[in-house]
C-alpha positions in Angstrom: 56.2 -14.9 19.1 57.9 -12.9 22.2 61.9 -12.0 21.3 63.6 -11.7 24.5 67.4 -9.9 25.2 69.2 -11.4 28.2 72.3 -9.9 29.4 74.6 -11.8 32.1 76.7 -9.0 33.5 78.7 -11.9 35.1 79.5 -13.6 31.9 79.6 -10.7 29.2 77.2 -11.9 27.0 74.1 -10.9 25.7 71.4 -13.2 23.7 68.4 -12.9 21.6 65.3 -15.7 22.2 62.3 -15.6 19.7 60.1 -17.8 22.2 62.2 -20.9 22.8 64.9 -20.1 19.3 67.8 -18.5 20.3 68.6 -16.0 17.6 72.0 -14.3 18.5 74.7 -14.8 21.3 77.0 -11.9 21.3 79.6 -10.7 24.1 79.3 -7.5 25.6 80.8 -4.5 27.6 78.4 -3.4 30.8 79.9 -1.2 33.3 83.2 -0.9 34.5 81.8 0.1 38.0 79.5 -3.3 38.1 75.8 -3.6 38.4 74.3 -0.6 39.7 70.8 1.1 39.7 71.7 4.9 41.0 71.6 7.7 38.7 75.3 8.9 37.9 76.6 6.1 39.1 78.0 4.5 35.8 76.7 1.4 37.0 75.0 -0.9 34.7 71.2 -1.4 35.8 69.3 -4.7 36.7 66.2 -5.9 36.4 63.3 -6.2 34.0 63.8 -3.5 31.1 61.8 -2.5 27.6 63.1 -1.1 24.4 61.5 1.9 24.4 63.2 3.7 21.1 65.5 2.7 18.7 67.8 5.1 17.2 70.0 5.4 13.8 68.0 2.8 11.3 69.9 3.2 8.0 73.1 4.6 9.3 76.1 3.8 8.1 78.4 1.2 10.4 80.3 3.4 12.5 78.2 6.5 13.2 78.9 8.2 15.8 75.9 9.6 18.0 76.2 12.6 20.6 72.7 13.2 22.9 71.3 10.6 20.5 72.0 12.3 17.5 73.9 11.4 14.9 76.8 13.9 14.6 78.4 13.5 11.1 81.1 11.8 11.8 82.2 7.8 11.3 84.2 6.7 13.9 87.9 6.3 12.9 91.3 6.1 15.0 92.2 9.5 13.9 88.4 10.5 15.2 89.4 8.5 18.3 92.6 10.7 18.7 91.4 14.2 18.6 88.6 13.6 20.9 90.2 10.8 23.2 87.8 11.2 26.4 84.9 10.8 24.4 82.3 7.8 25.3 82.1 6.5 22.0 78.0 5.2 21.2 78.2 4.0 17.2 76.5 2.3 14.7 72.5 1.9 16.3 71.2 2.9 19.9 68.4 0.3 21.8 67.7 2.7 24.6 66.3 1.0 27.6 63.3 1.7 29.7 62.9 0.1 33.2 60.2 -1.7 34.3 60.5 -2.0 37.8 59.1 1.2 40.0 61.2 2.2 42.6 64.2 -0.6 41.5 65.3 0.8 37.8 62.0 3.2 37.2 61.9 6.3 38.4 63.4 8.6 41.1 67.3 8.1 41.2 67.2 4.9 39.9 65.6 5.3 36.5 67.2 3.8 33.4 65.7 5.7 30.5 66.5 9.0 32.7 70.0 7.4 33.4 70.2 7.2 29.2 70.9 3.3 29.5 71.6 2.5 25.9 72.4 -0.9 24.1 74.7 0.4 21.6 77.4 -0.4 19.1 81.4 0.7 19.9 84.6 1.1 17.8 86.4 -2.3 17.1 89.4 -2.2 19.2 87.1 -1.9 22.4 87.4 -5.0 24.5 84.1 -7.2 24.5 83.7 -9.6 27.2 84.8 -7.6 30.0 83.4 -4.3 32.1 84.4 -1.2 30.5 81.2 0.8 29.9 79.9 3.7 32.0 77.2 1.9 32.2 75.7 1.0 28.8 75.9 -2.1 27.1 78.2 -2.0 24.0 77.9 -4.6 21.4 80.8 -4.8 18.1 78.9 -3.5 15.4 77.9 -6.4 13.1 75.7 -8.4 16.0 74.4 -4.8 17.2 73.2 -4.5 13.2 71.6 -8.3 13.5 69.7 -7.3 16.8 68.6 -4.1 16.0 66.9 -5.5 12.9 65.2 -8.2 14.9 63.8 -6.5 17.8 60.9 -4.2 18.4 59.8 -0.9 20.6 58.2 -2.5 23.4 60.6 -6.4 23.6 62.0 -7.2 27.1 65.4 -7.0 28.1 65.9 -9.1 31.0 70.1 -7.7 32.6 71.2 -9.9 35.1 74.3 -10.6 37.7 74.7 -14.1 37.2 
């Protein structure tokens, strides 16, 4: 059976369907410059997108990935203060590939080139409003519960509405 993200930039929340079962319902973070396809625009993409890796299985909670490597570290507030303008990706990376050529594949628009991640942020982020520059962040305990039930390959569907 097909699993299915959906993200509602409009409402902040993302959910996982198994065919017709909904799985999770999570709020999220996209970007705090709105929906956007252009590359450096720190605009969250729209449109028809793929998982096409998934990064960090067996991590612990709170890793803290640089360039989609994990860097040693677990995120802390003292962390937080001596490297304050850092764009914090913890915990598990979904990176997403679009699917639409010319729309969010390819040229200036490309997500995978953009580096459009689903991925887990520190606690004391706000969830349910735009804050991102441009990724999708997720609290760390439903990022753990989706990353374990999708696949390379399932469709992540991000929407305006």
């Amino acid at each position: 059976m097909s699993r299915r993200i959906l993200i509602s930039i409009a409402r902040q929340r993302l959910w996982l369907h198994e065919g017709d079962r909904l799985l999770l319902e999570c709020p999220v973070s996209t970007a705090a410059n709105g929906p956007g396809e252009r590359m450096d625009s720190e605009c969250t993409p729209r449109g028809r997108h793929r998982i096409c890796e998934k990064i960090g299985a067996g991590a612990p909670v709170g890793t803290v990935f640089v360039g989609r490597r994990p860097t040693g570290e677990v995120w802390t507030p003292e962390l937080r203060g001596r490297h304050p303008d850092r764009d914090w990706i913890l915990t598990r990376i979904l990176w997403l590939e679009g699917l639409e050529e010319g729309f969010n594949r390819g040229g200036e628009v490309d997500s995978r080139a953009r580096y459009i991640y689903i991925h887990g942020t520190p606690d004391d982020v706000p969830l349910g409003v735009p804050g991102s520059r441009g990724c999708i962040r997720v609290a760390s305990e439903p990022l753990l519960r989706l990353y374990d039930a999708v696949e390379v390959g399932d469709e992540v569907l991000i929407r305006e509405e």
